[in-house]
C-alpha positions in Angstrom: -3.5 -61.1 7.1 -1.8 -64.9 8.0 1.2 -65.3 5.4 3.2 -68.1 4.7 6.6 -67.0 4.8 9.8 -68.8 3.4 11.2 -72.2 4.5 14.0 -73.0 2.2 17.2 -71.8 3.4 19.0 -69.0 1.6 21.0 -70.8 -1.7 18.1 -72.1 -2.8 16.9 -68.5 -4.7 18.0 -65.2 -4.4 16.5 -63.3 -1.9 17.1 -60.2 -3.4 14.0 -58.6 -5.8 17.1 -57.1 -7.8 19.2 -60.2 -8.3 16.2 -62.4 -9.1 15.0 -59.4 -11.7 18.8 -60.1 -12.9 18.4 -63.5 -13.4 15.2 -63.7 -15.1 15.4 -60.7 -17.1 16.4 -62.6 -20.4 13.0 -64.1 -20.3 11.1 -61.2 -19.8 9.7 -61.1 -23.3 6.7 -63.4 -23.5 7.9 -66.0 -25.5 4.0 -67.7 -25.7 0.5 -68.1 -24.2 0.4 -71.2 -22.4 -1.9 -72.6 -20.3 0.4 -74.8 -18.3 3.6 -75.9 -18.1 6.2 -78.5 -15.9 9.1 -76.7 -14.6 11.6 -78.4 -12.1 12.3 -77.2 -8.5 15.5 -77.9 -7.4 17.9 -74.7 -6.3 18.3 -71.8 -9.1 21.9 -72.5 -9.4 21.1 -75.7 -10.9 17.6 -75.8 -12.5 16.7 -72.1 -12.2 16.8 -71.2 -16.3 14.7 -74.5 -17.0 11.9 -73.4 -14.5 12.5 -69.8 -16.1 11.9 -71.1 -19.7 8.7 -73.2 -18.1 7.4 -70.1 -16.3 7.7 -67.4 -18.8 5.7 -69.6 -21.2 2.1 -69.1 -19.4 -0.3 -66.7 -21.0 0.6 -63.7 -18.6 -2.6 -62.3 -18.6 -4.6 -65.0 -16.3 -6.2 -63.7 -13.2 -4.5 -66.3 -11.0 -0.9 -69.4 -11.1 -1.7 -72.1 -9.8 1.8 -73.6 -8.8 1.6 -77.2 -8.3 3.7 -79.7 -5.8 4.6 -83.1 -5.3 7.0 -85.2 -3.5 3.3 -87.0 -2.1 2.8 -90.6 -2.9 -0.4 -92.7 -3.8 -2.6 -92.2 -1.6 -2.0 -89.2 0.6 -4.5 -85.8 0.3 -4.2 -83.1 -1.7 -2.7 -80.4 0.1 -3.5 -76.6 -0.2 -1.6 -73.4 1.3 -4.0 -72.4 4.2 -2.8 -68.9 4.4 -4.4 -66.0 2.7 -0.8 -64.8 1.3 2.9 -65.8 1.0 6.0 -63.4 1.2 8.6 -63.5 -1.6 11.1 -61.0 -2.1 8.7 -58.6 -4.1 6.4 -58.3 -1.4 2.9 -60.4 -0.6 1.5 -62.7 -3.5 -2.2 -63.0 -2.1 -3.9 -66.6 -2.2 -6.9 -66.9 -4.3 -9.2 -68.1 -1.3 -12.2 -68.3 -3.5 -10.8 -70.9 -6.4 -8.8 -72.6 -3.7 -12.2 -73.3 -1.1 -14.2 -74.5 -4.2 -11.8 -76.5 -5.5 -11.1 -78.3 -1.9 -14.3 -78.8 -1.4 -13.9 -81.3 -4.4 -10.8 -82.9 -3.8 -11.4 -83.2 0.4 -7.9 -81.4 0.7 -5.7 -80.3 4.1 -3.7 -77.9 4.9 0.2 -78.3 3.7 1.7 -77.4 6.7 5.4 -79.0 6.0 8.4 -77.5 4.7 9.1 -78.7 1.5 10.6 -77.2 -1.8 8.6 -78.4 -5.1 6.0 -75.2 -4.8 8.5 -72.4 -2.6 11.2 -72.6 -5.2 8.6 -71.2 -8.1 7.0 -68.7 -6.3 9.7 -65.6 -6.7 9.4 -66.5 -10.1 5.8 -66.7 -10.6 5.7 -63.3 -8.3 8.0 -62.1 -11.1 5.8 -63.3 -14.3 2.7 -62.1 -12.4 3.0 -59.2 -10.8 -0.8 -58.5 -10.4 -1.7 -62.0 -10.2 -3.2 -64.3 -7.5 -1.7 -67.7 -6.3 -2.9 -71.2 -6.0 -0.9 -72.9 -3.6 -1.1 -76.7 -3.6 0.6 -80.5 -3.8 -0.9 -83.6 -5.1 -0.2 -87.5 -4.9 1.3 -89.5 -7.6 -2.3 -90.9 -8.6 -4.4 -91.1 -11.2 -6.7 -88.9 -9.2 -4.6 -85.9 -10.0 -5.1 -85.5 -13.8 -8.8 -85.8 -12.3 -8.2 -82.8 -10.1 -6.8 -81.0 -12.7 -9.4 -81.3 -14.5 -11.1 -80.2 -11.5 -9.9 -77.2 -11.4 -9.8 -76.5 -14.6 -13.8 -76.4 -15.0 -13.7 -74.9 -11.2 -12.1 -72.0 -13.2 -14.3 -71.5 -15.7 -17.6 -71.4 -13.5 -15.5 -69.0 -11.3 -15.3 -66.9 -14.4 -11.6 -66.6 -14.0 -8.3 -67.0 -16.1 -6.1 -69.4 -14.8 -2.6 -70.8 -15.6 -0.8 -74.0 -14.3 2.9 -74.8 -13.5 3.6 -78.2 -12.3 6.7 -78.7 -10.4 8.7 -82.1 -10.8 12.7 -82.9 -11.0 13.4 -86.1 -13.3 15.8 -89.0 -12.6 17.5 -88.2 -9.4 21.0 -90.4 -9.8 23.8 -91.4 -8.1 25.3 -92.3 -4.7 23.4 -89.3 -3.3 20.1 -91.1 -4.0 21.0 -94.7 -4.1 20.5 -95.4 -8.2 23.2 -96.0 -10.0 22.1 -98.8 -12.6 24.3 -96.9 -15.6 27.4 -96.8 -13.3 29.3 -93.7 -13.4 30.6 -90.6 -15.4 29.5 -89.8 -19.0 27.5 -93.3 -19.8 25.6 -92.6 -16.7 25.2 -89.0 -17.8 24.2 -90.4 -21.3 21.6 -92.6 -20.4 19.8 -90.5 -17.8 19.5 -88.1 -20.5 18.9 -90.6 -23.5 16.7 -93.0 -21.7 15.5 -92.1 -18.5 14.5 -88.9 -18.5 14.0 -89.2 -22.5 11.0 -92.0 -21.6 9.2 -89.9 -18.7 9.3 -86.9 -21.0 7.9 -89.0 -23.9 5.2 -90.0 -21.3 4.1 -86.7 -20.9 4.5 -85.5 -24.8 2.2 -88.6 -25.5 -0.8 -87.2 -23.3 -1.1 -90.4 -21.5 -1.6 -89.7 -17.8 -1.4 -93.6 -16.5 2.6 -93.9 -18.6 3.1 -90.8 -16.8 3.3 -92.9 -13.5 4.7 -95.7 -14.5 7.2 -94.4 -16.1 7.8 -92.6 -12.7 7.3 -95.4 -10.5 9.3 -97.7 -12.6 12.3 -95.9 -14.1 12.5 -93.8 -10.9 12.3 -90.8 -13.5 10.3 -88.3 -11.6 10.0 -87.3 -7.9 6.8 -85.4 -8.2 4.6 -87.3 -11.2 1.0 -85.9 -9.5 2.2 -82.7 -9.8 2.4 -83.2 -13.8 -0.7 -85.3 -13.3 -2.3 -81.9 -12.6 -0.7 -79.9 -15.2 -1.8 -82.8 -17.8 -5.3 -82.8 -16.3 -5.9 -78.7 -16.2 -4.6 -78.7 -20.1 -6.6 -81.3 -21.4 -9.8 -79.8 -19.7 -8.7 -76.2 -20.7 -8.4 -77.6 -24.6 -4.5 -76.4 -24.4 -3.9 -79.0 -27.2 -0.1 -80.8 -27.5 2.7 -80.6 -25.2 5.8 -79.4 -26.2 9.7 -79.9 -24.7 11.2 -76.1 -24.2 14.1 -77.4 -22.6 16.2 -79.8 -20.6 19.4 -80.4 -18.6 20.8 -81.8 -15.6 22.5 -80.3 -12.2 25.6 -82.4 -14.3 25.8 -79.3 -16.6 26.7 -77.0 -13.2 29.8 -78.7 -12.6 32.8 -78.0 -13.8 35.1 -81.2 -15.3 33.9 -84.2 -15.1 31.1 -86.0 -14.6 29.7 -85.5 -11.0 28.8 -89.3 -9.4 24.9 -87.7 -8.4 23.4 -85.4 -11.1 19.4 -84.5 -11.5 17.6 -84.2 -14.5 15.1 -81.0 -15.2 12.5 -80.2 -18.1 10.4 -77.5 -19.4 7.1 -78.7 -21.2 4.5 -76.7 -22.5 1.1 -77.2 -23.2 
């Protein structure tokens, strides 16, 4: 069997199938039945009880996650997993091979063979949600084309006759020194208006259902890293008949600091559809 192991150096989520049961046992109880959901991706420390509240939304009962990527821009290919598993601390979370080759056959996809965080970081948790669940491994570009694909995959599902949920993985505005935008300054206006304008316009983007503000409010406002990733989510729900989004929660890597107001903060949200 050809797994894909881990990439993400330890700190980033626990390694441990005890300590990560630790952390997300307060959202053990299925709080709904989703069908998809953004989460962010950053390191648990920081963004790991947003992703948690994201996660433990989706109806537990589907047959396979599909867990959703970014960090591509316009115009590159959508990238699968081309392993028929990945390792996480609870043991193998097998690839569904048969969604994933009908799907890429649609979307003319390659193989992801880069290390990168936006999918890794979810996977212990979506290993934890879905114990006897498959895995779709995969990243798209911040284009329109994604909310195509999701829809995509969406109807790929239903001819497959199988039960599928969707996370999509995206951090919001990304600010400070760190990442060179700083057009609020510093300390608690900054703080104020990532989470008052910024990140409050993105996440009005994707509440509004309105795939095309999704990106420019991305692109523009520099407000999301990963918007094909939503894209996707947006795309699967609409197509699946999931109805309205809703905001669960959000916060920023700010909030994991202690006194004041770090100069470079991230923003995170959990939306369900």
């Amino acid at each position: 069997m050809n797994l894909r192991d881990s990439c993400l150096p330890a700190g980033w989520y626990p390694r441990d199938p005890g300590e990560i049961k630790r952390f997300l046992g307060a959202y053990s109880e299925k709080s709904r039945d989703s069908q998809a959901v953004i989460a962010p991706h950053a390191g648990w420390f920081y963004s790991g009880r947003t992703a948690a509240c994201a996660l433990s939304a989706l109806d537990r009962e589907a047959d396979t996650i599909a867990v959703i990527g970014g960090h591509l821009p316009k115009g590159a290919p959508f990238l699968f997993a081309c392993e028929s598993g990945v390792k996480t601390p609870f043991g193998v979370m097998e690839i569904d091979s048969e969604l994933q080759e009908s799907l890429g056959k649609q979307l003319g996809w390659k193989p992801d063979l880069y290390q990168d965080n936006t999918v890794e970081v979810l996977i212990p948790m979506a290993h934890y949600f879905f114990p006897n669940a498959k895995l779709l491994w995969a990243r798209f570009p911040a284009s329109i084309e994604s909310c195509h694909a999701g829809a995509i995959l969406a109807e790929t599902a239903g001819k497959l006759g199988r039960s599928v949920v969707v996370a999509g993985s995206t951090d919001l505005t990304h600010y400070g020194d760190n990442y060179g935008f700083s057009p609020a300054g510093k300390g608690e206006g900054a703080l104020a208006w990532v989470r008052d304008v910024n990140d409050a316009a993105f996440i009005k983007a994707v509440l509004s259902g309105d795939p095309r503000s999704v990106l420019s409010r991305a692109a523009e406002d520099s407000s999301a890293c990963s918007a094909g990733a939503v894209l996707g989510a947006m795309g699967f729900a609409a197509s699946a008949g999931a109805g309205t989004a809703e905001l669960l929660d959000y916060r920023t890597s700010a909030e994991a600091a202690e006194g004041e107001v770090p100069d470079s903060f991230v923003g995170y949200a959990a939306i369900a559809f």
